[in-house]
C-alpha positions as CSV (number, residue, x, y, z in Angstrom):
1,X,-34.3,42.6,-12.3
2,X,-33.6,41.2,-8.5
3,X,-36.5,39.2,-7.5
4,X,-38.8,40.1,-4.8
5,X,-39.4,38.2,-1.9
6,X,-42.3,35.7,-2.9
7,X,-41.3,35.4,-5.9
8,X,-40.1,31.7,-7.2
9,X,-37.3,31.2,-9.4
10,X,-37.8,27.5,-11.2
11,X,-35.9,26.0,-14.2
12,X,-37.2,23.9,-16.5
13,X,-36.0,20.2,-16.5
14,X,-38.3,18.7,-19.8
15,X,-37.3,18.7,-23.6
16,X,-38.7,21.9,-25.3
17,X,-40.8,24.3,-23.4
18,X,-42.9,23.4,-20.2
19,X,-45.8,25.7,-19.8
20,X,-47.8,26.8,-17.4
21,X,-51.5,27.1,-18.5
22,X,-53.3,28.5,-15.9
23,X,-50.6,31.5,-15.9
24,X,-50.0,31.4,-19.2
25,X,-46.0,30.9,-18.5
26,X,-43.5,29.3,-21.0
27,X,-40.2,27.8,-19.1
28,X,-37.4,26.5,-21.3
29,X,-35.1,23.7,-20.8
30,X,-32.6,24.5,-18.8
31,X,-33.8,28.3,-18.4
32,X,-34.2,29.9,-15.0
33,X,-37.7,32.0,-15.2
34,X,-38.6,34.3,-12.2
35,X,-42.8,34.0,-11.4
36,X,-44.0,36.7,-9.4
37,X,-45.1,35.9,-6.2
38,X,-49.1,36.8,-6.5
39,X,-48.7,34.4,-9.4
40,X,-47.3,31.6,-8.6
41,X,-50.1,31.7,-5.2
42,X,-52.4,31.3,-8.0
43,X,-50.8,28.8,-10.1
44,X,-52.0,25.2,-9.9
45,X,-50.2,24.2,-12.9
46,X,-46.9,25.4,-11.8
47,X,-47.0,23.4,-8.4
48,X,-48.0,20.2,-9.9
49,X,-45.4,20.9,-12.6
50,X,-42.9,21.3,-9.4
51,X,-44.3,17.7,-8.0
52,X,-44.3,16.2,-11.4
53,X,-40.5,17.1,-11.5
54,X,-41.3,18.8,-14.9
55,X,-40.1,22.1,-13.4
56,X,-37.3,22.2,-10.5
57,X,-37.9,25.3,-7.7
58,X,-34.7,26.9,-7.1
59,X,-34.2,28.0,-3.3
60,X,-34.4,31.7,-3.0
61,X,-31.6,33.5,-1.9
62,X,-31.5,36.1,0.8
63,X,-30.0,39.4,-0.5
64,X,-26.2,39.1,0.9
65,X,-26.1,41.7,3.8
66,X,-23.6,44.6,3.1
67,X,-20.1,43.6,4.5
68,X,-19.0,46.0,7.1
69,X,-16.1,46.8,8.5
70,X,-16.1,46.3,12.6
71,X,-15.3,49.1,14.1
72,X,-13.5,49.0,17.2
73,X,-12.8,51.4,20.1
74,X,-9.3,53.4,20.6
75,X,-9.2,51.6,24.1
76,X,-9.9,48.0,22.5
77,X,-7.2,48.6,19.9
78,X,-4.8,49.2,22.2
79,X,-5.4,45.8,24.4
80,X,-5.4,44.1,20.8
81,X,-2.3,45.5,20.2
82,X,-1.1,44.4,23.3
83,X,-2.3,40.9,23.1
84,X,-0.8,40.7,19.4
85,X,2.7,41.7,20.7
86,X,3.1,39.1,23.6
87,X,1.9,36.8,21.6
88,X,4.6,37.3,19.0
89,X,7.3,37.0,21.6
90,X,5.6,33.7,22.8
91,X,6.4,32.8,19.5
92,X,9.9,33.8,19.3
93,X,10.5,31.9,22.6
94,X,8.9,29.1,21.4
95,X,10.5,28.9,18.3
96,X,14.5,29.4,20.4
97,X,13.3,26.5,22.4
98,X,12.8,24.6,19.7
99,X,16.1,25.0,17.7
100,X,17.6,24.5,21.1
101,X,15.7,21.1,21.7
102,X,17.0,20.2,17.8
103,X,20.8,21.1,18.8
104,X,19.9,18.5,21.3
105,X,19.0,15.9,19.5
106,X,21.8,16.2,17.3
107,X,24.2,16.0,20.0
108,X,22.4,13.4,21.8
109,X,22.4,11.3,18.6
110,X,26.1,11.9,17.8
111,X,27.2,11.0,21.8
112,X,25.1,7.6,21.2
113,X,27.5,6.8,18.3
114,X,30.8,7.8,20.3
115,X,29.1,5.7,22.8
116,X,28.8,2.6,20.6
117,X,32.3,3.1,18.8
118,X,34.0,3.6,22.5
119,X,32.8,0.2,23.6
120,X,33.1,-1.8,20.2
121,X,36.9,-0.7,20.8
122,X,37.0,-1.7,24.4
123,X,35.5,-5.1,23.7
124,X,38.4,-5.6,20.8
125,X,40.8,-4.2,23.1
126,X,40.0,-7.0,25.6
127,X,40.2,-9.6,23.0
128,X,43.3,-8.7,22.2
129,X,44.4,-8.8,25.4
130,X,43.3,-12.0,26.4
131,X,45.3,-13.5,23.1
132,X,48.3,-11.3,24.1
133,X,48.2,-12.9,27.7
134,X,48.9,-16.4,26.9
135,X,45.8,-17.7,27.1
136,X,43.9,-18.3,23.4
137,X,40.7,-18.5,23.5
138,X,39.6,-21.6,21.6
139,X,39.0,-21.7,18.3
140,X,35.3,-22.9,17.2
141,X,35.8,-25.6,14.5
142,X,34.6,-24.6,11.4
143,X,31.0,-26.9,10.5
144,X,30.4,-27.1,7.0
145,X,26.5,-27.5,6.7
146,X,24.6,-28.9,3.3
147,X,22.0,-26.4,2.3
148,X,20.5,-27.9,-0.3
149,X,22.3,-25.7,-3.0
150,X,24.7,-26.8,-6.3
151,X,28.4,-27.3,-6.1
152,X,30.4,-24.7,-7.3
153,X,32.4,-27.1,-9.5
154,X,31.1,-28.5,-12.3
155,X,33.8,-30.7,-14.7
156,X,33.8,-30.5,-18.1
157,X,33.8,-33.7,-18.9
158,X,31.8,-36.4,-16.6
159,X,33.2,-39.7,-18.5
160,X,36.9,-40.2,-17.6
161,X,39.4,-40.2,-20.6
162,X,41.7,-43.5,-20.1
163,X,39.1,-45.7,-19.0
164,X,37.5,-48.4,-20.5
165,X,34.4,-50.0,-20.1
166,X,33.1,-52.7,-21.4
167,X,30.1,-54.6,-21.0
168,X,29.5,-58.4,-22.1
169,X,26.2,-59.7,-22.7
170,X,25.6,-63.6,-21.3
171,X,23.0,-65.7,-23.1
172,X,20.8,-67.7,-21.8
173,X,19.7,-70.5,-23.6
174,X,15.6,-70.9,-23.0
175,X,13.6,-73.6,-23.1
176,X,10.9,-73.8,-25.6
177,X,10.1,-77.2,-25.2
178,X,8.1,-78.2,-22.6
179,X,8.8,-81.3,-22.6
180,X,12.5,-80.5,-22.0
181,X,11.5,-78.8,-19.2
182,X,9.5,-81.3,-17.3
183,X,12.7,-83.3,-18.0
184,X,15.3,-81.0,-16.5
185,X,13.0,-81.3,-13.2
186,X,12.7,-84.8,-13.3
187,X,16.3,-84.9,-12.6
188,X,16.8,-82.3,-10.4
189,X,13.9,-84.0,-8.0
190,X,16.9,-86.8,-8.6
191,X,19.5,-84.9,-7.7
192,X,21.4,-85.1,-11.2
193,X,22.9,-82.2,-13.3
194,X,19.6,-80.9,-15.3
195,X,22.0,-79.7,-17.5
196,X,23.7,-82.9,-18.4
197,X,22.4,-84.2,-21.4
């Protein structure tokens, strides 16, 4: 059954059934009921219900209007007709113009190239000229610069084969004694041997 204008459509958002007393409606969770208009202007329950969020109004929708064709005059559809075939050769030029501005492009593109490979070839051919002349142009020295990195070459072995090393060990008497000591500086004020005995 469509509903009439008036009438409100509400759905009901609480576990279990809501109802409306005064009207003596029952709205399920989650089920869309339809009040009649006369009703529902009646109704207290069902608009504090609404307020109380209880019950959720659903807009009411317009019937759609019936689709119809438009209907156009002989004359008009001949100046649409018209309009509809210019505009296709617009497009046709349009789209010539635009494989035409891609040939372009291309070739544009490809003379650049020849451009660069012509004078890359002029500049070595003057190069080689000038060495061909007699006169060399003069050769940068090569600079070797430390960056920081590993040698390449590692050896094998860091400790030569047919050398020998040896190490001796000199030992020096000390002097416990003290008394020695004060001795030894006694003479050396002196200017005796401290180590003569």
């Amino acid at each position: 059954m469509r509903p009439r204008s008036g009438d409100i459509r509400v759905i009901g958002l609480v576990a279990g059934t809501h109802v409306i007393e005064d009207i003596g409606r029952d709205v399920p969770h989650g089920v869309t009921v339809t009040i009649p208009g006369e009703l529902a202007l009646q109704s207290k329950d069902l608009w504090r219900a609404i307020s109380q969020k209880c019950l959720f109004q659903l807009p009411t929708a317009a019937p759609p209007p019936h689709m119809s064709t438009p209907v156009f005059a002989d004359s008009d559809k001949a100046v649409l007709e018209a309009q509809i075939r210019e505009l296709e050769t617009q497009v046709r030029v349009l789209e010539a113009e635009n494989r035409a501005l891609k040939g372009l492009a291309q070739t544009t593109a490809s003379s650049d190239k020849l451009d660069a490979i012509l004078m890359a070839i002029q500049s070595g051919q003057m190069s080689m000229g000038a060495a061909t002349g007699g006169v060399r142009p003069a050769a940068r020295p090569s600079q070797e610069v430390a960056d920081g990195t590993a040698p390449t070459f590692l050896p094998s072995e860091i400790r030569p084969r047919d050398v020998d090393a040896r190490i001796e060990e000199r030992k020096e008497t000390q002097v416990s004694d003290v008394s020695s000591a004060a001795g030894r500086l006694r003479k050396l004020r002196k200017g005796a041997d401290p180590n003569e005995q």
